[in-house]
VEXZASE-540462 format. One record per residue (C-alpha): residue in one letter; x, y, z. Coordinates in Angstrom, 2 decimals. Layout:
<aa=A&X=X&Y=Y&Z=Z>
...
***
This chain:
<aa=X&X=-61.32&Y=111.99&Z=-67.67>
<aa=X&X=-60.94&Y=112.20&Z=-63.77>
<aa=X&X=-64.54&Y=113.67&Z=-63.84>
<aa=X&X=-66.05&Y=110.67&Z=-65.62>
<aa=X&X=-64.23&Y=108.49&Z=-63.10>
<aa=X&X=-65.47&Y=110.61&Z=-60.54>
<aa=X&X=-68.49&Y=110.32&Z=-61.83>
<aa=X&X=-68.46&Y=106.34&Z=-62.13>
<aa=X&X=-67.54&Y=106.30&Z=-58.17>
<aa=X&X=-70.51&Y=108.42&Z=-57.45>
<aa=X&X=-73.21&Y=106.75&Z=-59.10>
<aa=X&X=-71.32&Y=103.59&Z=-57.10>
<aa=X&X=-71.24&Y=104.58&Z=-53.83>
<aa=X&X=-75.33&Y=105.80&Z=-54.30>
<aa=X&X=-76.30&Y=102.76&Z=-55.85>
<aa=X&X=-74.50&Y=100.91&Z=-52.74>
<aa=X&X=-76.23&Y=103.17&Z=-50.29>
<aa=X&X=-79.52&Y=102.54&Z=-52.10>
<aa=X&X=-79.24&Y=98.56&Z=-51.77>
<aa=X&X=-78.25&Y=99.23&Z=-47.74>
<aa=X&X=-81.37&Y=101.25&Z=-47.23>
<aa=X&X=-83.29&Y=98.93&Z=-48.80>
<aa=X&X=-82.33&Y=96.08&Z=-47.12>
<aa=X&X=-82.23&Y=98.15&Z=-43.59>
<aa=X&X=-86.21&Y=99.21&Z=-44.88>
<aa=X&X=-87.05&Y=95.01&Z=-44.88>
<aa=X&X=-85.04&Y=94.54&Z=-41.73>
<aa=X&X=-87.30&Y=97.11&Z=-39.97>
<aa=X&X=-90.13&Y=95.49&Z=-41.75>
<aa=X&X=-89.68&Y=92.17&Z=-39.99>
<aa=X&X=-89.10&Y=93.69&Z=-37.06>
<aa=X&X=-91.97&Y=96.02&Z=-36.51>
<aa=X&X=-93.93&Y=92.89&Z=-37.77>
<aa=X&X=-93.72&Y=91.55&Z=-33.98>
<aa=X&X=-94.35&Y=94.60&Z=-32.71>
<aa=X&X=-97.47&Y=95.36&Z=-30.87>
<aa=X&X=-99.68&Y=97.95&Z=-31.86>
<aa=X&X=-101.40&Y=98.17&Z=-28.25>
<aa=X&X=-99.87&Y=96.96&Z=-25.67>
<aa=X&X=-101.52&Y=96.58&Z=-22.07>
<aa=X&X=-100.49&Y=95.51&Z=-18.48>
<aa=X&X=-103.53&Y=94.12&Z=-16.64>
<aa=X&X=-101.34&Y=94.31&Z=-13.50>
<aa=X&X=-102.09&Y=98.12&Z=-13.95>
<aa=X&X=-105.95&Y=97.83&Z=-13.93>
<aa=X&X=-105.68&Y=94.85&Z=-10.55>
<aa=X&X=-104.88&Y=91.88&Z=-12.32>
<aa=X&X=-103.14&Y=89.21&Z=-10.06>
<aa=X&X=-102.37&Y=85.46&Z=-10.84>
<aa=X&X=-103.27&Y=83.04&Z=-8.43>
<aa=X&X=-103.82&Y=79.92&Z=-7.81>
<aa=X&X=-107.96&Y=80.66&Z=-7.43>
<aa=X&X=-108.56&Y=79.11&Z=-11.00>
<aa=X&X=-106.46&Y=81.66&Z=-14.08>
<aa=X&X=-107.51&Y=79.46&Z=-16.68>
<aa=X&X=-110.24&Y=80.93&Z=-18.55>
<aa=X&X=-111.15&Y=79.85&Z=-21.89>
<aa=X&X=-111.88&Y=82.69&Z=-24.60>
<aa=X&X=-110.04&Y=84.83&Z=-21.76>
<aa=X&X=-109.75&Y=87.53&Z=-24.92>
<aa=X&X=-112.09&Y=87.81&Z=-27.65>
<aa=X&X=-112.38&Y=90.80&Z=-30.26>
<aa=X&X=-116.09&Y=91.40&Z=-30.97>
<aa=X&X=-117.26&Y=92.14&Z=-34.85>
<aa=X&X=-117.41&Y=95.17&Z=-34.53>
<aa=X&X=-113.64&Y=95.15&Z=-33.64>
<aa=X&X=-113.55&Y=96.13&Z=-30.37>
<aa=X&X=-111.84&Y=93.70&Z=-27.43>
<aa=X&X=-113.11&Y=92.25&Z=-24.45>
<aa=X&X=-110.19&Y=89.94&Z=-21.76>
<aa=X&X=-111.15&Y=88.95&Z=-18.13>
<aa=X&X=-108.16&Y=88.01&Z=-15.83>
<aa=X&X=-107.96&Y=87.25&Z=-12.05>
<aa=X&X=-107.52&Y=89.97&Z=-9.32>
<aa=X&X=-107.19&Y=90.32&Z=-5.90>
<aa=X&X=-109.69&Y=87.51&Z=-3.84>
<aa=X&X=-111.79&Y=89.61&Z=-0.84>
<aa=X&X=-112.05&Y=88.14&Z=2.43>
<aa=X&X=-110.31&Y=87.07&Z=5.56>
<aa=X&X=-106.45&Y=86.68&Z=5.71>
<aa=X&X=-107.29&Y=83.18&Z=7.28>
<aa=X&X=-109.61&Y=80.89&Z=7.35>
<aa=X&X=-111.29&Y=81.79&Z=10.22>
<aa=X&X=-112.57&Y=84.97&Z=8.96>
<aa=X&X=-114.29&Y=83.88&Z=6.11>
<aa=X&X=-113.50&Y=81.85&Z=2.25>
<aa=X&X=-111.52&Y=84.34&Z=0.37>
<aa=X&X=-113.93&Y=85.43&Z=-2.87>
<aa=X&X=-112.19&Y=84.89&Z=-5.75>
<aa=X&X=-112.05&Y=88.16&Z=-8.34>
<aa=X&X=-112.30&Y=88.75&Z=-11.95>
<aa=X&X=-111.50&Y=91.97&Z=-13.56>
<aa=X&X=-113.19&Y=92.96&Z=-17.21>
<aa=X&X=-112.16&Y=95.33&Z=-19.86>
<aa=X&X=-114.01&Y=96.39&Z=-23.15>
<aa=X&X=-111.06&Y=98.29&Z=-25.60>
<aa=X&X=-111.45&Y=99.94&Z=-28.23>
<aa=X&X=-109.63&Y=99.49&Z=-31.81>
<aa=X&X=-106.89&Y=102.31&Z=-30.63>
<aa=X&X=-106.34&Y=100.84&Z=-27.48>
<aa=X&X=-108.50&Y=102.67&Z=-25.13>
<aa=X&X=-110.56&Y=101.30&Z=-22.07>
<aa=X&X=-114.15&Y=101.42&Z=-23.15>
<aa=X&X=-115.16&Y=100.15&Z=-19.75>
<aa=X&X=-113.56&Y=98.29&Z=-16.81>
<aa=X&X=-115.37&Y=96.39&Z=-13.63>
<aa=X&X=-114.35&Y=93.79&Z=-11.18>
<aa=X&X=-116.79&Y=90.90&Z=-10.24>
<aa=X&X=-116.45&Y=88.69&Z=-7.06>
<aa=X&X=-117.94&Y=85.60&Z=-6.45>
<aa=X&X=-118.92&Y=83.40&Z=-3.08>
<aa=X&X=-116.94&Y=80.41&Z=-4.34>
<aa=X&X=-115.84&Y=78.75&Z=-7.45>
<aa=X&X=-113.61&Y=80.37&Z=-10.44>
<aa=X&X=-114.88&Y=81.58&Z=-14.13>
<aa=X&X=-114.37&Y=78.98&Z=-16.49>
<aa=X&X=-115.62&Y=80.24&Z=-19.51>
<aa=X&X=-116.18&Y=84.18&Z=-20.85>
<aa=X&X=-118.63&Y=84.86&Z=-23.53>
<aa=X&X=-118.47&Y=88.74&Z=-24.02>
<aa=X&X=-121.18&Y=90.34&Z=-26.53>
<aa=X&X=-121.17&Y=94.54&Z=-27.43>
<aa=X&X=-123.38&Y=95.70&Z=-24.42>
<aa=X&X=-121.64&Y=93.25&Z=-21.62>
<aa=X&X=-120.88&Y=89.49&Z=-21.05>
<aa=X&X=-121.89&Y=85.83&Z=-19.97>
<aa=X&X=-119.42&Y=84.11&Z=-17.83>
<aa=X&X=-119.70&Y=80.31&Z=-16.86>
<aa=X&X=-118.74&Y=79.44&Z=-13.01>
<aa=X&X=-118.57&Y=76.16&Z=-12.06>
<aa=X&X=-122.30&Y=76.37&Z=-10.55>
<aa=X&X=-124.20&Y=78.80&Z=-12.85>
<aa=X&X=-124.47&Y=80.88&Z=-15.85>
<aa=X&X=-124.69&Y=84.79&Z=-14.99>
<aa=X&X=-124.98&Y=87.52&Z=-17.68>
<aa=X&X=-123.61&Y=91.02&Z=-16.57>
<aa=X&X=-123.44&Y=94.85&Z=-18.27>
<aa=X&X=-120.59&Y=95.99&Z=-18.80>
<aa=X&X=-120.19&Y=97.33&Z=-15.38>
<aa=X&X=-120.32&Y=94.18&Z=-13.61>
<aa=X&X=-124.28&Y=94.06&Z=-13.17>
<aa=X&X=-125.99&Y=91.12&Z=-12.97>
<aa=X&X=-128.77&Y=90.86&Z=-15.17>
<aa=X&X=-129.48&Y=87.15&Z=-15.42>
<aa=X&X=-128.69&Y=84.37&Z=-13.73>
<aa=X&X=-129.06&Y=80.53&Z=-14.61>
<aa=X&X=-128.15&Y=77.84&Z=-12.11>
<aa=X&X=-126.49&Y=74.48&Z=-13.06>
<aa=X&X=-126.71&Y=74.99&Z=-16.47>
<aa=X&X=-125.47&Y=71.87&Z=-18.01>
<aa=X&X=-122.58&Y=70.41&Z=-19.06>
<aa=X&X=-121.27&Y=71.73&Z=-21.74>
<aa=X&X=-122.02&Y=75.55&Z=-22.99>
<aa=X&X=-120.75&Y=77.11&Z=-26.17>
<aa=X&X=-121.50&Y=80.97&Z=-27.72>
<aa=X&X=-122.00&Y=81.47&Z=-31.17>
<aa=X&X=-119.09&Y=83.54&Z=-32.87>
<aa=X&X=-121.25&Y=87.12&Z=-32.19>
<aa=X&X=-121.73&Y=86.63&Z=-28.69>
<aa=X&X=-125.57&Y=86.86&Z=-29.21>
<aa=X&X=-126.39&Y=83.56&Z=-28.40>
<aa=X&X=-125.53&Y=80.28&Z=-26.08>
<aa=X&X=-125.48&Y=77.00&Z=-26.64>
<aa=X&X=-126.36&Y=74.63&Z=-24.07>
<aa=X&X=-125.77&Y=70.58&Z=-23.95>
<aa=X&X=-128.39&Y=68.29&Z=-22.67>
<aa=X&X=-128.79&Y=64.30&Z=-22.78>
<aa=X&X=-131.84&Y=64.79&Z=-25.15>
<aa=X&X=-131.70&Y=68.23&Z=-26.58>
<aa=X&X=-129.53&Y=71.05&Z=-27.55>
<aa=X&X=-130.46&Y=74.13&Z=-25.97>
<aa=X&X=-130.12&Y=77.55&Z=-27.41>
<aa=X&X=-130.16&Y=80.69&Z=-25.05>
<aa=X&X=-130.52&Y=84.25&Z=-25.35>
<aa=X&X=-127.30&Y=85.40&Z=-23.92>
<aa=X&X=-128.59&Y=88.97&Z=-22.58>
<aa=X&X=-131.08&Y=87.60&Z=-20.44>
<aa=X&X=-130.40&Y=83.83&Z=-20.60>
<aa=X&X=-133.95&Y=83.08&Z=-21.92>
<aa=X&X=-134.66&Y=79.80&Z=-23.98>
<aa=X&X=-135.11&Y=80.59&Z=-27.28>
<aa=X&X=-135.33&Y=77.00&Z=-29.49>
<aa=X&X=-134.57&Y=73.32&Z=-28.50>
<aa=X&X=-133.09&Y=71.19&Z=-30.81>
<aa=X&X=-134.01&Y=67.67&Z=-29.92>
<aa=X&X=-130.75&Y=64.84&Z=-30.46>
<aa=X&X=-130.40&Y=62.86&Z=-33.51>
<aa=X&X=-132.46&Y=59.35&Z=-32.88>
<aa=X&X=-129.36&Y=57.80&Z=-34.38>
<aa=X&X=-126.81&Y=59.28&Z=-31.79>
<aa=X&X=-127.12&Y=57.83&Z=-28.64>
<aa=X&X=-124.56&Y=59.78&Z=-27.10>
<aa=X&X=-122.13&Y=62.49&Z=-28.17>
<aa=X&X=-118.57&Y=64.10&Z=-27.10>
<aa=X&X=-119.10&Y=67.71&Z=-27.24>
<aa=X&X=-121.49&Y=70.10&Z=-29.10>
<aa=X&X=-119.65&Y=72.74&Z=-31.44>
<aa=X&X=-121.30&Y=75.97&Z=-32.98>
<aa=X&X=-120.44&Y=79.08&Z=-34.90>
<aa=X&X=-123.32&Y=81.03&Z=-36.01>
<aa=X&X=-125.95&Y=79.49&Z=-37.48>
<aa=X&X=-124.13&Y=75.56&Z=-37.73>
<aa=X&X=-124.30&Y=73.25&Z=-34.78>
<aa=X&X=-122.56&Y=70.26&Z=-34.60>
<aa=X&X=-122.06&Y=67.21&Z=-32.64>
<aa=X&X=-119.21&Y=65.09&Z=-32.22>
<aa=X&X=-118.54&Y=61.80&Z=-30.50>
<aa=X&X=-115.71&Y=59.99&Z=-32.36>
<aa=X&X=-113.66&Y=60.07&Z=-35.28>
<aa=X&X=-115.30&Y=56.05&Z=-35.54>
<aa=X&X=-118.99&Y=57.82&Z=-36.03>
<aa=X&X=-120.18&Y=60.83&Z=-38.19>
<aa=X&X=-120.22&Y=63.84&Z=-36.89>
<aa=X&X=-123.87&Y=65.24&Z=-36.78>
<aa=X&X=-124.73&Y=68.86&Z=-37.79>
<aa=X&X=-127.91&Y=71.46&Z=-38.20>
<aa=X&X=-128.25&Y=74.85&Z=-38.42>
<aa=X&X=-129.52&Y=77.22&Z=-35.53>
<aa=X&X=-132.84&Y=79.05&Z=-37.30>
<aa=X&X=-135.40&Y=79.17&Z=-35.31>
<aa=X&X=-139.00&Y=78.58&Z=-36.65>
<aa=X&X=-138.21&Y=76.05&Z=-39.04>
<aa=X&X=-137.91&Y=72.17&Z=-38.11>
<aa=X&X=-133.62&Y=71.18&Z=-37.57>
<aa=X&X=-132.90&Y=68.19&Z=-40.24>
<aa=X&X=-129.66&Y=66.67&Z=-39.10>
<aa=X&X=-127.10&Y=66.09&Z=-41.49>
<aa=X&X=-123.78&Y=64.00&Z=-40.96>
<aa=X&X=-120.24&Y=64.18&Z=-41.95>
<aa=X&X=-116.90&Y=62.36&Z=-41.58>
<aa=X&X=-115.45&Y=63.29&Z=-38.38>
<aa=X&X=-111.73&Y=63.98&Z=-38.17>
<aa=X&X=-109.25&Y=61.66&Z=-36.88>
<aa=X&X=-108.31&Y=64.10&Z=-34.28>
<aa=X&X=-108.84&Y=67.29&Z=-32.57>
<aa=X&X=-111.33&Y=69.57&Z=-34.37>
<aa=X&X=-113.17&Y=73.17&Z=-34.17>
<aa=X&X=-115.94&Y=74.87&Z=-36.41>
<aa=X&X=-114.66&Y=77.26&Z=-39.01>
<aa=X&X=-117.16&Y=79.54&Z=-39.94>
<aa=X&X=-120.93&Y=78.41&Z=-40.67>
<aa=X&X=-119.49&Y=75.81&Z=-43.68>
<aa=X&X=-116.21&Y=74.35&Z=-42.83>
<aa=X&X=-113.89&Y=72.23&Z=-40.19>
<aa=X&X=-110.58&Y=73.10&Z=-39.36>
<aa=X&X=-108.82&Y=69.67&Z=-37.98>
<aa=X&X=-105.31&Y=68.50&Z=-37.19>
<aa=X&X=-104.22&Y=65.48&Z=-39.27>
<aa=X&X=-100.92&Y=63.58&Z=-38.29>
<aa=X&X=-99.59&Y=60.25&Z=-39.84>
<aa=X&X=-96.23&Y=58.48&Z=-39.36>
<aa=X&X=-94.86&Y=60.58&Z=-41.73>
<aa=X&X=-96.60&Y=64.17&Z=-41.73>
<aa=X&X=-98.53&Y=66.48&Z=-39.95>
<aa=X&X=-101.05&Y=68.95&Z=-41.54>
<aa=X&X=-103.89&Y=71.47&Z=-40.69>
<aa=X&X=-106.75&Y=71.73&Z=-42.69>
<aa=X&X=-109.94&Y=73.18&Z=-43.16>
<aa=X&X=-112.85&Y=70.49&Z=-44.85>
<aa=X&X=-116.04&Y=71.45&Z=-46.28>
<aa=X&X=-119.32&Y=70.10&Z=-44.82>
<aa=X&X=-119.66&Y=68.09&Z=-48.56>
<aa=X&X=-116.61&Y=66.13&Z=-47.56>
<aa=X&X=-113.87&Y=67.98&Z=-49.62>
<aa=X&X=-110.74&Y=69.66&Z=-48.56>
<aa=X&X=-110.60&Y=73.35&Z=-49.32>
<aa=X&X=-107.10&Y=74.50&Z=-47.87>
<aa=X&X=-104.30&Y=72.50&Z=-46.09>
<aa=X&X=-101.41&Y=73.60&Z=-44.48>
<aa=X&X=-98.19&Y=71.29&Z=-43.86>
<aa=X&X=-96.41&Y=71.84&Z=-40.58>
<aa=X&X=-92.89&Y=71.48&Z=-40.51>
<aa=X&X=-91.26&Y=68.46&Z=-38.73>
<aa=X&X=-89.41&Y=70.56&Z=-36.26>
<aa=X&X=-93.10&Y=71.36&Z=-34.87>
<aa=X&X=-95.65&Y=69.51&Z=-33.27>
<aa=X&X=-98.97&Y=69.81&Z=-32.80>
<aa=X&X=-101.08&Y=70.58&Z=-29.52>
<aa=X&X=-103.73&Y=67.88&Z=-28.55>
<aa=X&X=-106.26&Y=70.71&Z=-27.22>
<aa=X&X=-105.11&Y=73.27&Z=-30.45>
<aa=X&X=-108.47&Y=72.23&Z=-31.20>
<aa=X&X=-111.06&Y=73.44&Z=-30.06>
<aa=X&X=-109.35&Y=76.01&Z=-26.87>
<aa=X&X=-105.76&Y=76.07&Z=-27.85>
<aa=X&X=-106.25&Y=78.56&Z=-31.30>
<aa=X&X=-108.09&Y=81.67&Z=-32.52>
<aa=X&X=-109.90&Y=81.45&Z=-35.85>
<aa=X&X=-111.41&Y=84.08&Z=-38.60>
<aa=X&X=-112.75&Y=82.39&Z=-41.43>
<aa=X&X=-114.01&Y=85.08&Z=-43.19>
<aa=X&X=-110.32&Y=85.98&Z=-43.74>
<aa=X&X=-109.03&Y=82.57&Z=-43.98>
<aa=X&X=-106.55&Y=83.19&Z=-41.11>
<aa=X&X=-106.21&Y=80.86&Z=-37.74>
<aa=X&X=-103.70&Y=81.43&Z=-34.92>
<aa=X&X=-102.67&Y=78.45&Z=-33.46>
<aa=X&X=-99.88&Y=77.27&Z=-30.61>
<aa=X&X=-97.24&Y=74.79&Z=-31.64>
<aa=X&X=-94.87&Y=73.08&Z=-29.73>
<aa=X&X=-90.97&Y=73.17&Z=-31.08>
<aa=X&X=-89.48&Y=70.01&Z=-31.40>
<aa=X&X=-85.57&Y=69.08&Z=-31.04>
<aa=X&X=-84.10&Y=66.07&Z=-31.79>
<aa=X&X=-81.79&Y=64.80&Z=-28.97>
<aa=X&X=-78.49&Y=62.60&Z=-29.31>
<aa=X&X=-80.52&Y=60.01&Z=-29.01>
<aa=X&X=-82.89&Y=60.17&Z=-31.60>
<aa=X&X=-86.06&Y=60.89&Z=-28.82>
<aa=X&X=-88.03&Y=64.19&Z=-30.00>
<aa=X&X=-87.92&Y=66.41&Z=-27.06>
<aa=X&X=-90.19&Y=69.55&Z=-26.82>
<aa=X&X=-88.36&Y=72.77&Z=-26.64>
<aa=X&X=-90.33&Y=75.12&Z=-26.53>
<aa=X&X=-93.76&Y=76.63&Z=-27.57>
<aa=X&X=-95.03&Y=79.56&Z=-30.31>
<aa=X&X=-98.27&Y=80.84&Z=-32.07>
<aa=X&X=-98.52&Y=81.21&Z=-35.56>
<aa=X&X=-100.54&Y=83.43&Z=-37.56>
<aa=X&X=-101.54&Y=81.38&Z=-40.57>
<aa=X&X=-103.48&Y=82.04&Z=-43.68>
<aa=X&X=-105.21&Y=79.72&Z=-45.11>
<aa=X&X=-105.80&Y=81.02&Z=-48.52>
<aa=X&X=-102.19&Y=82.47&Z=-49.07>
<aa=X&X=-100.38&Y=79.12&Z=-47.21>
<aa=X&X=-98.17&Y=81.33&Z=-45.52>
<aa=X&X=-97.74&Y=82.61&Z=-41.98>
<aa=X&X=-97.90&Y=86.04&Z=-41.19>
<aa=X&X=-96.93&Y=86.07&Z=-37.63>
<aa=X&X=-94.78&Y=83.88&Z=-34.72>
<aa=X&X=-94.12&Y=84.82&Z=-31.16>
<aa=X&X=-92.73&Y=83.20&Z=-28.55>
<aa=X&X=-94.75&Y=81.66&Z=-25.66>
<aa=X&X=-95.21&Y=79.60&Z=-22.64>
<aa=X&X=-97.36&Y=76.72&Z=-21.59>
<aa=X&X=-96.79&Y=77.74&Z=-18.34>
<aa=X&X=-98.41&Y=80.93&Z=-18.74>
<aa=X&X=-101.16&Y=80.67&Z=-16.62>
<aa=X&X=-103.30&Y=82.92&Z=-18.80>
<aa=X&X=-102.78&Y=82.29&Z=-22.55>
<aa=X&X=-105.29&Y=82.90&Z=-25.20>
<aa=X&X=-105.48&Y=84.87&Z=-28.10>
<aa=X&X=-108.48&Y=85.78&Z=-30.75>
<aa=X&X=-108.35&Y=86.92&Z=-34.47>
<aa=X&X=-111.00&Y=89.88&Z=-35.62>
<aa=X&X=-113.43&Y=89.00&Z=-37.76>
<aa=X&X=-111.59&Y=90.86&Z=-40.36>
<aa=X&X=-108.33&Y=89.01&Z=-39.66>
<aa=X&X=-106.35&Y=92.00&Z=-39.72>
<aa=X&X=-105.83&Y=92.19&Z=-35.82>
<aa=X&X=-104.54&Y=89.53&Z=-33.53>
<aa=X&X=-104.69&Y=89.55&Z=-29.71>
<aa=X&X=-102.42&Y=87.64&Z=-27.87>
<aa=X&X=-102.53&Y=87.22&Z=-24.09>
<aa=X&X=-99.53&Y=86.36&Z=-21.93>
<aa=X&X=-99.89&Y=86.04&Z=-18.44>
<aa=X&X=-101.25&Y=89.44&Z=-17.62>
<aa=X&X=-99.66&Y=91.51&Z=-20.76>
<aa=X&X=-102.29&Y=92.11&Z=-23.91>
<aa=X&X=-100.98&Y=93.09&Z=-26.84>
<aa=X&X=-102.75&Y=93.50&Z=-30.35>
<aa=X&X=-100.79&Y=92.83&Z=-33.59>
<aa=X&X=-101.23&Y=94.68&Z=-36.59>
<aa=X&X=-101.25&Y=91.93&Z=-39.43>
<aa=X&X=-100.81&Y=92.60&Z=-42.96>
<aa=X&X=-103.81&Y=92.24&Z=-45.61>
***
């Protein structure tokens, strides 16, 4: 009899124990989910924030073949005054590799001006100054260089490739050695446009949600029939070579979604009332991989005050999936990081996330 009881209390306490583990197991779970798999300080390879221009679209990008390029400011050269000289403002450059190791690393100076935009490719990268286009190995070389490009310049999603806005044509660049290689004369029905988008092979123009938006595809060797499409209401980016990913907000609801170039709505994803949407989410603000369905995008947090006013209080990114309507991933960040971008691999099984000068890659589940 006291055996049986015994017995009883045994299988209790184990079953008890079993639950605990189990629920410690998901705890750890959670919390390994916002743990970096790589984890960098740019401070340690020179990187310094200053006020020499830090804000660098596509600062990080992972490449298809899954390895990761970021730029960040350094240390200017020159004079300690002005009378010995403009200081030089500096950019450092790292290629990583999937397990975290420094492929390459170089610093670039320049006479004047600041690196606006960084289009990185396997074998080295394009950067856009505010005077020229200059293409570089991936030890800081220059190989090319293209003054007073235009505009407006876009890469396609590979790096191979830029795209380059003119008042009558659309060109399209060899990104290696900044050759031409097409022009893709305007629509004679758009007298003007916004901004040029592209992926890989789709181009598109947008002026205003109050005109179609006007799109072609990039193969060369074949005359470009323009095409048009309902433009979004608001802020907009490319996803993948057959879709638009848009914000949408009414009086009473705000949504992300991703639209087919037919006109239909493939995927949308409500965002909760305690959030609000970035105006420039779309197209610098967020990191896409449509072949996995998955964007990350910044949100602000919204708290309602005492009287009634919707204050912002705070900021995150979220690791969405399209397909699944759930998020895999939110972290905490700034808009007053001076340096924040992030980028999803093609894949969408790694996200890179860059905070000031700290870069750290995500693991995310499949």
């Amino acid at each position: 009899m006291e055996a049986t009881k015994f017995s009883r209390i045994r299988r209790l306490i184990t079953f008890s124990l079993a639950i605990a583990c189990a629920f410690c197991s998901s705890q750890n779970l959670l919390a390994d989910s916002t743990k970096p798999a790589v984890q960098i300080d740019l401070g340690v390879y020179g990187g310094k924030i200053s006020k020499l221009g830090s804000r660098i679209d596509h600062a990080v990008v992972i490449l298809p073949d899954g390895t990761t390029w970021v730029t960040f400011p350094v240390e200017a050269e020159g004079g300690l005054s002005h009378r010995e000289g403009p200081l030089s403002p500096g950019f450092g450059f790292l290629h990583i590799s999937l397990a975290g190791k420094v492929i390459s690393q170089c610093t670039w100076h320049m006479v004047s001006g600041a690196v606006e935009n960084f289009f990185p490719r396997e074998s080295g990268f394009t950067i856009r100054t505010t005077t020229s286009l200059l293409s570089l190995d991936s030890d800081c070389k220059l190989k090319a260089e293209l003054v007073s490009p235009g505009v407006g310049v876009e890469a396609t999603s590979d790096g191979t490739r830029l795209v380059i806005e003119g008042d009558k044509a659309i060109r399209v660049l060899e990104s290696d050695s900044l050759l031409n290689q097409d022009s893709i004369e305007l629509p004679g029905s758009l007298p003007r446009y916004h901004r040029a988008f592209v992926w890989n092979q789709l181009l598109m123009l947008r002026d205003s949600a109050a005109s179609p938006c006007y799109w072609t595809t990039l193969s060369s060797g074949h005359p470009h029939v323009w095409r048009t499409v309902s433009c979004p209401e608001e802020t907009m980016r490319l996803f993948g070579d057959d879709a638009i990913i848009s914000s949408n907000r009414s009086t009473s609801s705000t949504n992300i979604s991703v639209d087919t170039l037919q006109g239909g709505r493939s995927h949308v994803f409500s965002v909760a009332t305690t959030m609000k949407t970035d105006a420039s989410m779309f197209p610098f603000d967020s990191c896409l991989s449509p072949e996995s369905g998955r964007a990350g995008i910044f949100l602000f947090d919204q708290k309602r005050s005492w009287t009634g006013a919707e204050n912002i209080a705070g900021e995150h990114v979220d690791v969405i999936d399209f397909r699944k309507g759930q998020t895999l991933l939110t972290l905490p960040v700034t808009e007053y990081d001076p340096l924040l971008n992030c980028s999803l691999s093609r894949n969408g099984k790694t996200f890179a996330l860059l905070r000031g000068l700290n870069l750290s890659l995500f693991d995310l589940p499949d």
